[in-house]
Phi, psi and omega in degrees: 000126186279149208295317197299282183309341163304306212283318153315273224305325207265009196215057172304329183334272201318310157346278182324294184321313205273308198303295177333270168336302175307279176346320165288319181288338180284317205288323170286351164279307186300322186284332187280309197288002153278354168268028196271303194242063120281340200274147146332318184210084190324304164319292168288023196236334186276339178280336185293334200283309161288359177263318177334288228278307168315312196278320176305300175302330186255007146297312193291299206290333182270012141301298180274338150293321168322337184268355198254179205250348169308322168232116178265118131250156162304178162291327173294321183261341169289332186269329211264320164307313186295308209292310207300339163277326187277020182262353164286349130346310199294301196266012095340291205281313164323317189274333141001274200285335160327305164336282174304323221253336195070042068062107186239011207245315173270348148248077195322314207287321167299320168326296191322296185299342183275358203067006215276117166301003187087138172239177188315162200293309189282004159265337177288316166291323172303342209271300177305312143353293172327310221254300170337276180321304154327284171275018181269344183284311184302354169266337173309298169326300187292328170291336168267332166292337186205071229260358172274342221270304216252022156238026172278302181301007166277000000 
């Protein structure tokens, strides 16, 4: 075993973490699809229902990759993965309450298909906001946590 697979080996935390979120994330997307056709807007209450559970599943697998010997990080780049998943609450929970408010300015296509009018302005910025922050912080993560990722765009 090379000092680098020690060093993997000896910093499970992130593993743990992550698999845990997803495992949350999951059991709260099965708790949003019982709430699909109680929501104001049944449709955008089934996309929230389906990003819990796609963002929870790819918390578990990038958790049980973190434990194989295929990908070695550091501690720094182990933390920095965990936060980028666990900033997917935000843009989970948002299309939630989008769901409630009926919120049309970040998933235009689906709103449409929902019948949804647009809601008060500062639920319409909290929601885009929600959905935005998130992901430019998870792509900051995965570039720093993973710095060969970003040199096919060069």
């Amino acid at each position: 075993m090379t000092e680098l697979h020690a060093q993997a080996a000896g910093n499970p935390k992130p593993s743990y973490y992550l698999t845990g979120n997803g495992a949350l994330m999951v059991l709260a997307g099965l708790l949003c699809g019982l709430t699909v056709s109680a929501a104001p807007y049944p449709r955008l209450m089934l996309t929230a229902h389906i990003q819990f559970l796609v963002n929870g599943m790819m918390s578990v697998f990038a958790g049980l990759m973190l434990k194989t010997s295929l990908s070695i990080v550091g501690r720094r780049s182990g933390m920095l993965i965990v936060w980028g998943h666990v900033s997917a609450w935000a843009v989970c929970l948002s299309e939630v309450a989008g769901a409630i408010w009926g919120t049309n300015k970040a998933l235009p296509i689906a709103a449409a298909q929902a019948g949804a009018s647009g809601a008060a302005p500062w639920q319409e910025s909290l929601v885009v906001a929600c959905h935005v922050v998130p992901g430019a912080f998870s792509d900051h993560c995965l570039d720093t946590a993973c710095p060969g990722r970003v040199q096919g765009r060069q």
